[in-house]
Residue, then its C-alpha position, 0 to 999 in steps of 0.5 A: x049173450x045170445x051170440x056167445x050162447x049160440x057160439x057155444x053150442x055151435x062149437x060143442x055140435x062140431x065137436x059132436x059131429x066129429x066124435x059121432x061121424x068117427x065112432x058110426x065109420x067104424x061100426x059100420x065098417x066092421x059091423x054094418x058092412x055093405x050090403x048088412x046095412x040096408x037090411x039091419x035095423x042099424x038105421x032106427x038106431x043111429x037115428x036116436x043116437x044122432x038125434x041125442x048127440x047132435x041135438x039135445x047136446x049143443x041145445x042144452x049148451x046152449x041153454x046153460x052156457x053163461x061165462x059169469x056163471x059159476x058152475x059152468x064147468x059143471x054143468x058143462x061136464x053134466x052135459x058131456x057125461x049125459x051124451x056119453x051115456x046116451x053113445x055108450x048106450x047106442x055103441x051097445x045096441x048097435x052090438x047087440x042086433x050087429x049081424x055076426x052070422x049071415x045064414x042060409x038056410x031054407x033057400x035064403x040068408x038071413x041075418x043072425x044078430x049078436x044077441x041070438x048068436x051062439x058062437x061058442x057051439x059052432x064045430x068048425x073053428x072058424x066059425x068060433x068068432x068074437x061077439x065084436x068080429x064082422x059078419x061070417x057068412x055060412x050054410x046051415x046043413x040040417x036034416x029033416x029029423x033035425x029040422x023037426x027037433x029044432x022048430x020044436x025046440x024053437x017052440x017051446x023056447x029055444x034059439x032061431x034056427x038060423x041061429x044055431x051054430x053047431x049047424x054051421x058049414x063052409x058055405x063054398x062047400x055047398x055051392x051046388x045047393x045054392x045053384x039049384x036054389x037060386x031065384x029064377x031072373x024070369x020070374x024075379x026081374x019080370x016088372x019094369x022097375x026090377x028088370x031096370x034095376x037088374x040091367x044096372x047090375x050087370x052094367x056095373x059088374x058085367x057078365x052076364x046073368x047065368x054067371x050068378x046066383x040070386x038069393x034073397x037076403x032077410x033082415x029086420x023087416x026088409x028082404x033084398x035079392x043078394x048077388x053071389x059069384x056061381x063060381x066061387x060062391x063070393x058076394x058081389x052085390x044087392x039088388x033092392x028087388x023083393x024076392x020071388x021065393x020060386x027055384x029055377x027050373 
């Protein structure tokens, strides 16, 4: 009996594994996309989802699993529909802190999740994306009367700044701010592990550092330094440095 039990529940975590391995290579390709997936709260979350499909699944299984037993396929189907529950509820979270906006704002991008995302007011139409599309990365143009209005606003209850869509702009229409703005190198690479990891960078990407522009980049919790062409503006890379909040000179 224990062999055919542990059979069972063998086969039930393969077929878990697959159905699991599946569903999180699709969200990550399209919600969690290299670098929003070292910053994003994804983790935490993937974690209790793995650990409810792939450990609680085959475990029940293997503990109700008895072929003379008569209510077998029930208790079989009452599994499954519990690790479905238990995936719909993880795919759910997983949308909800999703980042659909990567704002910058303040001399940094920040994430800007599903949740507190409000497509529906942006004024440029590319920017009036589906709560399912993947990261869109913009600048936020605000004045100094605005900014006042809105940290009051913010204050008494209103939508992050970073989240308000109706600021939203190219983000290659203001590649010179992003320049000026840009974290020095001197300052930000001066220890030896950062200057190491800096020196990986431009060996895998080549060029040299004056071809770049360096921007923190917030998360849930977690800052990085996002590397971005200074031509074009494209993201390039990350380097797992806390930033330095000091401009070039």
């Amino acid at each position: 009996m224990f062999k055919l039990k542990l059979k069972a529940s063998l086969i039930h975590l393969a077929l878990s594994a697959i159905v699991i391995s599946f569903v999180m290579s699709i969200i990550i390709l399209y919600w969690f996309p290299t670098p929003f997936l070292n910053v994003s709260n994804f983790k935490e979350i993937a974690y209790i989802l793995i650990a409810v499909d792939l450990v609680l699944g085959p475990l029940l299984t293997f503990v109700a699993f008895n072929p003379n037993k008569k209510s077998l396929n029930l208790d079989l189907s009452a599994i499954v529909t519990v690790q479905v529950m238990a995936l719909s509820y993880g795919i759910y979270s997983l949308f909800l802190s999703h980042p659909l906006y990567v704002a910058y704002y303040d001399r940094g991008f920040s994430l800007v999740p599903t949740n507190l995302a409000t497509p529906e007011k942006a004024k440029h139409k590319n920017f009036k994306v589906s709560k399912l599309a993947s990261p869109t990365t913009v600048f936020m143009s605000v004045s100094e009367d605005e900014k006042s209005k809105m940290f009051t606003d913010m204050l008494n209850g209103g939508s992050d700044l970073e989240a308000r869509a109706e600021y939203y702009e190219p983000l290659e229409k203001h590649l010179d701010t992003l320049i000026k703005n840009g974290l020095d190198p001197k300052t930000t690479f001066k220890d030896k592990l950062s200057k190491k990891k800096l020196n990986l960078f431009i060996s895998k990407h080549g060029k040299s550092i004056d071809d770049y522009i360096f921007a923190p980049l917030t998360g849930d919790g977690k800052s990085v330094i996002w590397v971005l062409q200074k031509d074009t503006g494209k993201p390039v890379d990350i380097i797992d440095v806390l930033p330095i909040f000091t401009a070039k000179k």
